[in-house]
Each structure stands twice: as C-alpha cells, then as structure tokens.
N, CA, C and O atoms as a Maestro MAE file, in Angstrom:
{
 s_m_m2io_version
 :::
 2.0.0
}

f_m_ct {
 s_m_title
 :::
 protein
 m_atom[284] {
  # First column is atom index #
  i_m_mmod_type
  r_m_x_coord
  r_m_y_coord
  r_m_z_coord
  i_m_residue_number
  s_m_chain_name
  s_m_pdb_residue_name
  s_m_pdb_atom_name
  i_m_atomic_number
  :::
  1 25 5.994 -148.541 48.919 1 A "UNK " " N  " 7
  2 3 6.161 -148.446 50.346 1 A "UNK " " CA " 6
  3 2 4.874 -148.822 51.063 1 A "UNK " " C  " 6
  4 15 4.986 -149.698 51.920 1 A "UNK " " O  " 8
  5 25 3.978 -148.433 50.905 2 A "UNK " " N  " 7
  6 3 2.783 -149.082 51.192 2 A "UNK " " CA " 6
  7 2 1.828 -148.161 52.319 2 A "UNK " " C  " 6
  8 15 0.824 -148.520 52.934 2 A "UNK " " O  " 8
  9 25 2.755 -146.458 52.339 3 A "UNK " " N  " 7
  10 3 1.734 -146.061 53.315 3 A "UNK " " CA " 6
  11 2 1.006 -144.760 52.149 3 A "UNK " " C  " 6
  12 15 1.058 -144.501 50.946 3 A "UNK " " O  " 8
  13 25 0.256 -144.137 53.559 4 A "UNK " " N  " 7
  14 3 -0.983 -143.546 52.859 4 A "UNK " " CA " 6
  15 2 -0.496 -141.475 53.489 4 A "UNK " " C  " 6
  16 15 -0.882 -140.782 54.431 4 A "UNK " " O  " 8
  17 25 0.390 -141.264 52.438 5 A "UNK " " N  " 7
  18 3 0.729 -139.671 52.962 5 A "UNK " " CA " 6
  19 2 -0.764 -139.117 53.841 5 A "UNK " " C  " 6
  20 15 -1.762 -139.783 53.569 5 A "UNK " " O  " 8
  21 25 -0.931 -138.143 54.695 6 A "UNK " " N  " 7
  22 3 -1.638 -137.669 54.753 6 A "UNK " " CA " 6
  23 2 -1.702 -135.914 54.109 6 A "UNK " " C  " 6
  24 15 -2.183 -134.860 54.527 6 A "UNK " " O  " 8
  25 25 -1.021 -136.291 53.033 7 A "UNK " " N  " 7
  26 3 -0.841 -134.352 52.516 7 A "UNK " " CA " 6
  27 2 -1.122 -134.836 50.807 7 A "UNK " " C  " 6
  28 15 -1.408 -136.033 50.827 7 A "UNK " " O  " 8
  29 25 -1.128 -134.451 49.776 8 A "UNK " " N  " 7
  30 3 -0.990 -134.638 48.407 8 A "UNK " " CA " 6
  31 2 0.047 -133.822 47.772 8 A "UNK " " C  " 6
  32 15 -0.389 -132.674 47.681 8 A "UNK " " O  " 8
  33 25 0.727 -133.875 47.496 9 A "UNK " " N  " 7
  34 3 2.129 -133.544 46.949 9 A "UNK " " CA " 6
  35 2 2.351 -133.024 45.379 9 A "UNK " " C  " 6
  36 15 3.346 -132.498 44.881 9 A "UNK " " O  " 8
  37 25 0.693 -133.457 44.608 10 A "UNK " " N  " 7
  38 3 0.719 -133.167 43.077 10 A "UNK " " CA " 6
  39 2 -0.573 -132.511 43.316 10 A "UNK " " C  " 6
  40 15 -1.401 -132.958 44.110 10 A "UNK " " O  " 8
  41 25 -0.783 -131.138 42.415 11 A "UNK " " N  " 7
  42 3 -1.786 -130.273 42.719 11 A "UNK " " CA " 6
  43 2 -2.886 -131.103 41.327 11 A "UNK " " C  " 6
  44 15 -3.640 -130.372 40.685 11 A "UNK " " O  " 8
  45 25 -2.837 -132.384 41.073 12 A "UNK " " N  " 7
  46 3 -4.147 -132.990 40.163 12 A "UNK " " CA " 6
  47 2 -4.482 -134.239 40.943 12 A "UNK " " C  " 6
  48 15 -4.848 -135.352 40.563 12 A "UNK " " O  " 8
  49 25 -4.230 -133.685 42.265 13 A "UNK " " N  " 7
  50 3 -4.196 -135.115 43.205 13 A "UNK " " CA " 6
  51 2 -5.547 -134.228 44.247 13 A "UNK " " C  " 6
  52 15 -5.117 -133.275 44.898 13 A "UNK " " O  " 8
  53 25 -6.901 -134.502 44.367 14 A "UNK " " N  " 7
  54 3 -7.973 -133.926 45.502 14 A "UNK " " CA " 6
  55 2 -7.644 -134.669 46.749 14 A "UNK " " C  " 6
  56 15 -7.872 -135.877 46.697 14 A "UNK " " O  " 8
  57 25 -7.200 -134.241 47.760 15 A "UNK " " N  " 7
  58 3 -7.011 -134.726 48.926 15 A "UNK " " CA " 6
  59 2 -8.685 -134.252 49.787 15 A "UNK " " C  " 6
  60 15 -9.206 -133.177 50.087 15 A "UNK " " O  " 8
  61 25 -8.979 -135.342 49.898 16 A "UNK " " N  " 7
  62 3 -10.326 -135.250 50.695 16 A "UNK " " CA " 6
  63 2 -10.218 -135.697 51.786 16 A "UNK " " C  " 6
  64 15 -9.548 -136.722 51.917 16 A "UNK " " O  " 8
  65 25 -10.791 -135.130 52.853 17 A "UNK " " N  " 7
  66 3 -10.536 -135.177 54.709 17 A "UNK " " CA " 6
  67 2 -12.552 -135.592 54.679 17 A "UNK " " C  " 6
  68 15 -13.599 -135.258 54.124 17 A "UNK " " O  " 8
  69 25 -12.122 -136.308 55.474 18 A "UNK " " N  " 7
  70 3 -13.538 -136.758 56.474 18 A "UNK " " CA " 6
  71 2 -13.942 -135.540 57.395 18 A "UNK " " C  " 6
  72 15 -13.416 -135.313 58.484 18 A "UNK " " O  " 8
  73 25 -15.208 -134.589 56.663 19 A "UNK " " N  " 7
  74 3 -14.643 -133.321 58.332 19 A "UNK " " CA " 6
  75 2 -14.897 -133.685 59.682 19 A "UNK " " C  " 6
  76 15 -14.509 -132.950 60.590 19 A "UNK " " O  " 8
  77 25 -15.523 -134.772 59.917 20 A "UNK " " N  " 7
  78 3 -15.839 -134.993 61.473 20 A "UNK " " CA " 6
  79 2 -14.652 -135.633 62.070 20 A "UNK " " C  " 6
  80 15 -14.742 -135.932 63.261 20 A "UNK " " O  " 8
  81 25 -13.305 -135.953 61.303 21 A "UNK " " N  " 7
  82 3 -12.567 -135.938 61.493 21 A "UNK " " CA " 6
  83 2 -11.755 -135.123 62.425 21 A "UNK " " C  " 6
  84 15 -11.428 -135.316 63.596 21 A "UNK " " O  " 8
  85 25 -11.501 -134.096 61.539 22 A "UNK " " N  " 7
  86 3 -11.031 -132.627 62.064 22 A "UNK " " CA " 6
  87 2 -12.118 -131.837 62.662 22 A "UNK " " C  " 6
  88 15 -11.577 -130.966 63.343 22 A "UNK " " O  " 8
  89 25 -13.425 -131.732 62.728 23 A "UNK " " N  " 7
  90 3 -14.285 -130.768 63.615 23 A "UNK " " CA " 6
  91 2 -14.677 -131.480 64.797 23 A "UNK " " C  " 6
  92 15 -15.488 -131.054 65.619 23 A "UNK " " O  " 8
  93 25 -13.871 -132.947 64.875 24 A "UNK " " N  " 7
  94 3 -14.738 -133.479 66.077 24 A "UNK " " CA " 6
  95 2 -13.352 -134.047 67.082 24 A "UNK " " C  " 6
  96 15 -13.362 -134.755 68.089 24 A "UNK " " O  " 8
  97 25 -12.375 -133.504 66.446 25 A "UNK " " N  " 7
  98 3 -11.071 -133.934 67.489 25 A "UNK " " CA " 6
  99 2 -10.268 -132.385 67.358 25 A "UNK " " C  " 6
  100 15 -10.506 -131.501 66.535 25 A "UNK " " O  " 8
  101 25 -9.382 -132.386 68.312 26 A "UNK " " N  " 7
  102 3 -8.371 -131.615 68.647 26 A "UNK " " CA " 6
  103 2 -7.388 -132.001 67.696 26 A "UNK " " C  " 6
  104 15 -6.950 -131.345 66.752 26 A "UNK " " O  " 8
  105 25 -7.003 -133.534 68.189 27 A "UNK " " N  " 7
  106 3 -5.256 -133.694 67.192 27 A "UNK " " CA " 6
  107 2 -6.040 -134.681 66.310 27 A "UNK " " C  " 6
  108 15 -7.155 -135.189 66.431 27 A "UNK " " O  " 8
  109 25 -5.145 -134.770 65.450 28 A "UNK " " N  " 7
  110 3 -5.139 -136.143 64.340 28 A "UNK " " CA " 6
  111 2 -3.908 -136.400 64.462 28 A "UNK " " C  " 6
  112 15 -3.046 -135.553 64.698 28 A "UNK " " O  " 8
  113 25 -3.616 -138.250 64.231 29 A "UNK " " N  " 7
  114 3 -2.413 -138.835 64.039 29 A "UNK " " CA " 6
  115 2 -2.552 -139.768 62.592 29 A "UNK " " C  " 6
  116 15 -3.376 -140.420 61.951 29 A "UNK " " O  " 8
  117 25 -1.099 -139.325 62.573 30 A "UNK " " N  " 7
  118 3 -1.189 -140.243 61.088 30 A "UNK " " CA " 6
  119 2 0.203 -141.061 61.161 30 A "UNK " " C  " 6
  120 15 1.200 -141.052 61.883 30 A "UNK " " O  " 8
  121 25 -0.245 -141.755 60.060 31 A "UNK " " N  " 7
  122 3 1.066 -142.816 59.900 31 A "UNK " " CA " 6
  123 2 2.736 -141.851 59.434 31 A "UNK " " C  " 6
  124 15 2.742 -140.770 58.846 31 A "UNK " " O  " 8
  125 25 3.710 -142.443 59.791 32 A "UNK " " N  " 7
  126 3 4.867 -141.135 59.489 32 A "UNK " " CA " 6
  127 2 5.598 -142.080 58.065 32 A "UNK " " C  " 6
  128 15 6.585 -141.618 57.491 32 A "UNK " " O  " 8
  129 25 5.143 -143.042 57.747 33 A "UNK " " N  " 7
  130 3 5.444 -143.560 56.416 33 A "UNK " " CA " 6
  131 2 6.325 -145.312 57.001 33 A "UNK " " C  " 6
  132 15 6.916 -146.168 56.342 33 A "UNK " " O  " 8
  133 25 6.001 -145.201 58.536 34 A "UNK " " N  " 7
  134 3 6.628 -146.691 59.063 34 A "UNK " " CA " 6
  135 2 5.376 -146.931 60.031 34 A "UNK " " C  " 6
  136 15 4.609 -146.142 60.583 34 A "UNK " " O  " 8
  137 25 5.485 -148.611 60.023 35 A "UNK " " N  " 7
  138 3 4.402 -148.750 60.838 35 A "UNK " " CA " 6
  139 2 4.489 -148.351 62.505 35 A "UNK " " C  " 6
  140 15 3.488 -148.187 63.204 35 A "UNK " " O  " 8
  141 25 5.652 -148.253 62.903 36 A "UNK " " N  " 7
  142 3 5.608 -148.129 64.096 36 A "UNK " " CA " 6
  143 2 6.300 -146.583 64.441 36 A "UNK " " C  " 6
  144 15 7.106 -146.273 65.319 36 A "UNK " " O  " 8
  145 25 5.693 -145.818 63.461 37 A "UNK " " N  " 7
  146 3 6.088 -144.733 63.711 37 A "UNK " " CA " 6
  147 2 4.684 -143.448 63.305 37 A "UNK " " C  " 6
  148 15 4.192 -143.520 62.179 37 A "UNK " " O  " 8
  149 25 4.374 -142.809 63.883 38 A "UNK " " N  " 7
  150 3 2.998 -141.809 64.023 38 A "UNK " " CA " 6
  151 2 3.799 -140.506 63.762 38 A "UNK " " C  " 6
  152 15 4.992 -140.356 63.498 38 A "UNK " " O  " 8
  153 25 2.600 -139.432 63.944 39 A "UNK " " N  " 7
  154 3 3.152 -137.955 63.870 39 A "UNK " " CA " 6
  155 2 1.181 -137.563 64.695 39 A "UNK " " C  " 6
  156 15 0.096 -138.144 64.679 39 A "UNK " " O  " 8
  157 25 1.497 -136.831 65.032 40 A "UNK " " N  " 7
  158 3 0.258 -136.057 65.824 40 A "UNK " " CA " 6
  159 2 0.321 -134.701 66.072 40 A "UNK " " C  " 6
  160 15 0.866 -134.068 66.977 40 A "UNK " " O  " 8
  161 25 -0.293 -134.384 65.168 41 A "UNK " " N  " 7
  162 3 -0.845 -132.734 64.900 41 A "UNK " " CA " 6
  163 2 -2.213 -131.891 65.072 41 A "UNK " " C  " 6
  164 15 -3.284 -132.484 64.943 41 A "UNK " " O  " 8
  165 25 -2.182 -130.561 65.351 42 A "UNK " " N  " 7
  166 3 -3.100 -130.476 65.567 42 A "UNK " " CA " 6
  167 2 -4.085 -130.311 64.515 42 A "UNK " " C  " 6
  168 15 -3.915 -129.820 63.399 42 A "UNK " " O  " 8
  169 25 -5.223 -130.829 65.070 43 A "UNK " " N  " 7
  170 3 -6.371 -130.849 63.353 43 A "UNK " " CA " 6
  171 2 -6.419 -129.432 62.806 43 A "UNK " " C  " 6
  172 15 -6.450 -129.398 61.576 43 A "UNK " " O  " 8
  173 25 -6.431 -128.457 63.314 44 A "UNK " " N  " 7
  174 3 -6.551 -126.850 62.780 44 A "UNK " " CA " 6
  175 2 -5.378 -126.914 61.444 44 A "UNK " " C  " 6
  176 15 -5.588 -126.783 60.238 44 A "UNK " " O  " 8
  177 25 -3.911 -127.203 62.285 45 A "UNK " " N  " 7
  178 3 -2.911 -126.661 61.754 45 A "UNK " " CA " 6
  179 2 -2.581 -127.538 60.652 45 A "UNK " " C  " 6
  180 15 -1.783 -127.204 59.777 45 A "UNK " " O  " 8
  181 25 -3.384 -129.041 60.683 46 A "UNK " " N  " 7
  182 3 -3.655 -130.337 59.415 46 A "UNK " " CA " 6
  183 2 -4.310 -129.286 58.133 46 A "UNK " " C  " 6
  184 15 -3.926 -128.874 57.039 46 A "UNK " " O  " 8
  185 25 -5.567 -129.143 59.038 47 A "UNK " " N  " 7
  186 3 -6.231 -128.723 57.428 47 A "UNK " " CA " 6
  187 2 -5.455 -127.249 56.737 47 A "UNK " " C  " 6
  188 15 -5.171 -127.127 55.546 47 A "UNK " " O  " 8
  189 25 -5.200 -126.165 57.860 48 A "UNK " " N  " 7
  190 3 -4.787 -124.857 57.320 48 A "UNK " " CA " 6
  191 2 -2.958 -125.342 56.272 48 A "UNK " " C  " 6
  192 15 -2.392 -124.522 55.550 48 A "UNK " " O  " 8
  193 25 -2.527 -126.548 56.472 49 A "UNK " " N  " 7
  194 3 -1.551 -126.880 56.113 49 A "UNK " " CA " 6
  195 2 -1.490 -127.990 54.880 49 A "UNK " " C  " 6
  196 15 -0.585 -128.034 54.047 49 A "UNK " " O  " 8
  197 25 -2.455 -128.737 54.923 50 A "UNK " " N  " 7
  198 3 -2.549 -129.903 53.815 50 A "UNK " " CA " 6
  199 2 -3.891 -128.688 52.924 50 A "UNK " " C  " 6
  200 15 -3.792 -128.238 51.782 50 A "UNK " " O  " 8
  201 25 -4.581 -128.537 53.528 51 A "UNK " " N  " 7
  202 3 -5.391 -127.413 52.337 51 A "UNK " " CA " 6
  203 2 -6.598 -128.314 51.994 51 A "UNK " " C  " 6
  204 15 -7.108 -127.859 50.970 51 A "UNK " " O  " 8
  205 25 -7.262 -129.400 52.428 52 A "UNK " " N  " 7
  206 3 -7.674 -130.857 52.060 52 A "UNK " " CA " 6
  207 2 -9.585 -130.322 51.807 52 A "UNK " " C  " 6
  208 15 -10.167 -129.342 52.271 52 A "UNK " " O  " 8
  209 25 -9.966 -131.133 51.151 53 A "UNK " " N  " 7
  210 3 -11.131 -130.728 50.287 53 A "UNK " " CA " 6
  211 2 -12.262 -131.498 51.816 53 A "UNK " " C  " 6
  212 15 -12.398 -132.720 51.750 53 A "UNK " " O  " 8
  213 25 -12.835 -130.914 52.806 54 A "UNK " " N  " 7
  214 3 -13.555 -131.620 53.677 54 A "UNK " " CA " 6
  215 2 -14.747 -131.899 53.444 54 A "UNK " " C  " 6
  216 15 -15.517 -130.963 53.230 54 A "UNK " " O  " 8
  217 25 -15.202 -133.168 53.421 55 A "UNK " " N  " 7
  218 3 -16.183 -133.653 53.488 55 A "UNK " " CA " 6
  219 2 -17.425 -134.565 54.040 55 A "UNK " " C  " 6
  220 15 -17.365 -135.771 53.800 55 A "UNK " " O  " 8
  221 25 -18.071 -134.272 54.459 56 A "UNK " " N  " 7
  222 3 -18.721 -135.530 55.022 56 A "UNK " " CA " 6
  223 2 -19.242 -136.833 54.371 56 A "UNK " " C  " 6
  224 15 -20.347 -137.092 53.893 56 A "UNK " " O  " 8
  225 25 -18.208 -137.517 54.484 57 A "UNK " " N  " 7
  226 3 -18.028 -138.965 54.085 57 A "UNK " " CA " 6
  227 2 -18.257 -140.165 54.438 57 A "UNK " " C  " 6
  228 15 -18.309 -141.226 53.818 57 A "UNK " " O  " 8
  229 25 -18.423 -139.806 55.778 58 A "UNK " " N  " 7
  230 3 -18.495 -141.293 56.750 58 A "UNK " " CA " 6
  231 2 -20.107 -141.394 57.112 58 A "UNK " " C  " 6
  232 15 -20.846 -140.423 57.273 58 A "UNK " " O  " 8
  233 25 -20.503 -142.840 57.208 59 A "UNK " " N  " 7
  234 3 -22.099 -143.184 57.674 59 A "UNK " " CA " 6
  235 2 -22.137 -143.682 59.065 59 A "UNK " " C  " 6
  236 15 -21.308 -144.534 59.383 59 A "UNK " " O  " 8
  237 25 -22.903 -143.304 59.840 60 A "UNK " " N  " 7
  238 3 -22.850 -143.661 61.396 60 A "UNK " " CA " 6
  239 2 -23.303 -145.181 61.212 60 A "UNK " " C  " 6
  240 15 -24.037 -145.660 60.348 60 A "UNK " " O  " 8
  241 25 -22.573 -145.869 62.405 61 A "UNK " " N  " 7
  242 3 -22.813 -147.504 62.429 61 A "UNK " " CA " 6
  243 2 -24.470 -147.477 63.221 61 A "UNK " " C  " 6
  244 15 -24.912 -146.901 64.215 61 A "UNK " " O  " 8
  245 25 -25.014 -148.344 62.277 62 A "UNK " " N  " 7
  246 3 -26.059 -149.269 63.411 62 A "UNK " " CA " 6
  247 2 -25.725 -149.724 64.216 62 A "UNK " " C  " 6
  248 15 -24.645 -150.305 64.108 62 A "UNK " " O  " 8
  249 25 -26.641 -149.756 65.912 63 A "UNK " " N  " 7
  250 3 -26.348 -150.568 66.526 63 A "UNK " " CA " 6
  251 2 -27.922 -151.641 66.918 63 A "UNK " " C  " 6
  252 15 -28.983 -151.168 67.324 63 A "UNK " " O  " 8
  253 25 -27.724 -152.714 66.726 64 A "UNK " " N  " 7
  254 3 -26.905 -153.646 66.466 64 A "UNK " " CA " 6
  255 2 -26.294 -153.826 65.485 64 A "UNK " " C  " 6
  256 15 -26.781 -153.458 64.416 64 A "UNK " " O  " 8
  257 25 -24.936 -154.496 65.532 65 A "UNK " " N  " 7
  258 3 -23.901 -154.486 63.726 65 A "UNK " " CA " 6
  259 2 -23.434 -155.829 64.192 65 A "UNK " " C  " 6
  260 15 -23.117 -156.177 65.330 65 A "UNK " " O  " 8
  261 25 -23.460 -156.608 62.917 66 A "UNK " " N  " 7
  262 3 -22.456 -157.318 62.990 66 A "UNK " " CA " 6
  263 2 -21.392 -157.373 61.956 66 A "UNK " " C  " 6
  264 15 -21.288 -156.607 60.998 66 A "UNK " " O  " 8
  265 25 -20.796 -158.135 62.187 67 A "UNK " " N  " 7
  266 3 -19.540 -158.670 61.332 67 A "UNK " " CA " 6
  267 2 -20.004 -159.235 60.851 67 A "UNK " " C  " 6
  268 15 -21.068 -159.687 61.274 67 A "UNK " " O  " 8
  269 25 -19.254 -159.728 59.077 68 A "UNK " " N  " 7
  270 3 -19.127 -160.772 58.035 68 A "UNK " " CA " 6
  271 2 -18.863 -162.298 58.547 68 A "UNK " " C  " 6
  272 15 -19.341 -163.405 58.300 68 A "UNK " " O  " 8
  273 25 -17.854 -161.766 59.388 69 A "UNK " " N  " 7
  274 3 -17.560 -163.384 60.267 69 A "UNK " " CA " 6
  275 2 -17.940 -163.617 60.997 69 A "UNK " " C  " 6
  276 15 -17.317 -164.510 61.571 69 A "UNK " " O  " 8
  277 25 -19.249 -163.140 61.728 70 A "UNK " " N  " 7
  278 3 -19.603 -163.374 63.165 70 A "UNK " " CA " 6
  279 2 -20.776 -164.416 62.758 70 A "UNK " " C  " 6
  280 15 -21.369 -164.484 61.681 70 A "UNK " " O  " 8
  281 25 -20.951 -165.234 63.958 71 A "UNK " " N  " 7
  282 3 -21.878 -166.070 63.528 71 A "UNK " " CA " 6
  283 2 -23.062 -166.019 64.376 71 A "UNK " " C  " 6
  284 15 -24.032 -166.734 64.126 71 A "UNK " " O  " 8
  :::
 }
 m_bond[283] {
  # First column is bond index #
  i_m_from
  i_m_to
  i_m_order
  :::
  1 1 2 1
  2 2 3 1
  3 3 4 2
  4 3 5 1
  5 5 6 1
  6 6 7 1
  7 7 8 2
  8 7 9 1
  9 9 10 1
  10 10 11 1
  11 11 12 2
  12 11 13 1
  13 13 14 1
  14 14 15 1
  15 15 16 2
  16 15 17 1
  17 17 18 1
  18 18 19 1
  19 19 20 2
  20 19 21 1
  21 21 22 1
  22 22 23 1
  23 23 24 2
  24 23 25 1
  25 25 26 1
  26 26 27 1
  27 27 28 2
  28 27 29 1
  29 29 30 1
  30 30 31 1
  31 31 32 2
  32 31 33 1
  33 33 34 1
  34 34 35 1
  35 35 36 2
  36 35 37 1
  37 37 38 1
  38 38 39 1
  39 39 40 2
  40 39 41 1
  41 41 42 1
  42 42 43 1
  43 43 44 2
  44 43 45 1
  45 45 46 1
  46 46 47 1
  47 47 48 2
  48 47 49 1
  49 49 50 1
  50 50 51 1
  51 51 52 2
  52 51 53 1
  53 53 54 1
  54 54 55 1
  55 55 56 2
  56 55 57 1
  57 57 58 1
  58 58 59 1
  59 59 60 2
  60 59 61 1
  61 61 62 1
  62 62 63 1
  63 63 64 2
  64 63 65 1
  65 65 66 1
  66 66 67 1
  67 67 68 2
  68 67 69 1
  69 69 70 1
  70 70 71 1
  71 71 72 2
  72 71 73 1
  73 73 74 1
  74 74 75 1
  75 75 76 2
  76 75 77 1
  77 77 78 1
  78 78 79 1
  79 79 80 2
  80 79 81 1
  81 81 82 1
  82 82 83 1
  83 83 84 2
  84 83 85 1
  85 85 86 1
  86 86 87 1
  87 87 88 2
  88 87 89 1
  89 89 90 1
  90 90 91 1
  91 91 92 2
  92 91 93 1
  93 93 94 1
  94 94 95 1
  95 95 96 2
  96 95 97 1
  97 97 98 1
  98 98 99 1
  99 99 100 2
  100 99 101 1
  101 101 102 1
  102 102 103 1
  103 103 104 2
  104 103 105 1
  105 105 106 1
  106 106 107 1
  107 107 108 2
  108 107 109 1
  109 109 110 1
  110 110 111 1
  111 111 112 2
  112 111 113 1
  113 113 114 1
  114 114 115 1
  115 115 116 2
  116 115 117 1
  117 117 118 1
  118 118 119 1
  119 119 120 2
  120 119 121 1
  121 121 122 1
  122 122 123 1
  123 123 124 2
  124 123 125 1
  125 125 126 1
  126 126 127 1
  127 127 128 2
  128 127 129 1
  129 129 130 1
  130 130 131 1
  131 131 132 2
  132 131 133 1
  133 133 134 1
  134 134 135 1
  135 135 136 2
  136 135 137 1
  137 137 138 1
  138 138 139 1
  139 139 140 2
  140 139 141 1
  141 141 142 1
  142 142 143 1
  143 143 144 2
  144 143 145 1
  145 145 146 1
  146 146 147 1
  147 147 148 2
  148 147 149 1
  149 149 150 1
  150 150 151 1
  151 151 152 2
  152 151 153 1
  153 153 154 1
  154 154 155 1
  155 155 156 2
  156 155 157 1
  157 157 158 1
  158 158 159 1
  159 159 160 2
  160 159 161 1
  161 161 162 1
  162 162 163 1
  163 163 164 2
  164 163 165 1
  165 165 166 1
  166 166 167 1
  167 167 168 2
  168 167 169 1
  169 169 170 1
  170 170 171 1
  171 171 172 2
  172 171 173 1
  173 173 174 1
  174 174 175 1
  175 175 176 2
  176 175 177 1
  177 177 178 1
  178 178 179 1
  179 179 180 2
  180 179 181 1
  181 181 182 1
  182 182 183 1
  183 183 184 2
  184 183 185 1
  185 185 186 1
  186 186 187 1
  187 187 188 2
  188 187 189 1
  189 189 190 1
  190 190 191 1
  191 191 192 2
  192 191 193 1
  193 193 194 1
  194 194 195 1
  195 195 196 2
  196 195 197 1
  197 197 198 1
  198 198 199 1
  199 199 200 2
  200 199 201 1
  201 201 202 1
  202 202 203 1
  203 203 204 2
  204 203 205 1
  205 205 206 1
  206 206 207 1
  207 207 208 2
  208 207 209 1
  209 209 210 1
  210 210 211 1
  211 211 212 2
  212 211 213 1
  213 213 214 1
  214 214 215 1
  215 215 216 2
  216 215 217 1
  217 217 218 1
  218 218 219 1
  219 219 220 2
  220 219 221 1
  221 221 222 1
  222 222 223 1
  223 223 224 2
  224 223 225 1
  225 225 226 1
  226 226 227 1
  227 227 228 2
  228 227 229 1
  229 229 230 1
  230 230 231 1
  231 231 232 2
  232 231 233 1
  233 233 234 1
  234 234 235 1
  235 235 236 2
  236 235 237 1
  237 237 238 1
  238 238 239 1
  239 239 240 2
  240 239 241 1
  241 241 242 1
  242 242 243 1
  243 243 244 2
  244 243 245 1
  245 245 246 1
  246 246 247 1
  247 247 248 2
  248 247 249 1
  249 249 250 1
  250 250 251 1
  251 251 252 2
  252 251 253 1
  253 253 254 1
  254 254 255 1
  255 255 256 2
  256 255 257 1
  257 257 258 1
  258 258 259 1
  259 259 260 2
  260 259 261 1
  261 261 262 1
  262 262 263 1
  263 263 264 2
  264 263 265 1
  265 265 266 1
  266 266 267 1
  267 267 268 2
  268 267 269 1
  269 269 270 1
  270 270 271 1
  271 271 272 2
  272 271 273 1
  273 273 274 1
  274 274 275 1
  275 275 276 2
  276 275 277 1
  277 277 278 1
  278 278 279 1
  279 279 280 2
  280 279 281 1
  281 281 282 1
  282 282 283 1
  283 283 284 2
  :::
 }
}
C-alpha cells in the first residue's frame, strides 16, 4: 500500500516519534492510509495512545541551505 501507519501494531516493531514533534505542536496529522485523506489528533492523546519511544532526532537547518539542484 505504500503508506507509513503512524502506530506499530507488532510489539518487536520500536516506534520512534521525533519529540519536538509532539512537545512543540498541539495536533499532529498523519496520513489515514490514502493520499488524500489525513486524521489530526491531538499530540498528548498520539503519544499516551501509540506509546512511541521519543526522541530527539531531527538536526536544525543552516541558514544559508541549499539544494542538490540548485545552482
């Protein structure tokens, strides 16, 4: 199918959350398993519900950045 659950469904499966994700928004939206279809929840009731291993994962962009394709 080609989408990306946002829950893990097999307990040998680590579902890892970005926490600035969830500590730096109210809702999160995720894909509902179609592209033109979402679900938007609130981030509290995401993590107290998916159970997800949080981490800080993400690296802040430089600015200036470019692109691969930019010339």
């Amino acid at each position: 199918m080609g989408a990306v659950p946002p829950c893990a469904f097999d307990a040998s499966i680590v579902l890892v959350v970005d926490s600035p994700l969830v500590e730096g928004n109210e809702e999160s939206a995720f894909n509902a398993g179609r592209v033109d279809r979402s679900i938007v929840m609130n981030a509290a009731d995401y993590v107290r519900v998916a159970n997800p291993r949080l981490a800080d994962i993400s690296q802040p962009l430089a600015f200036p950045f470019a692109f691969p394709f930019a010339s």
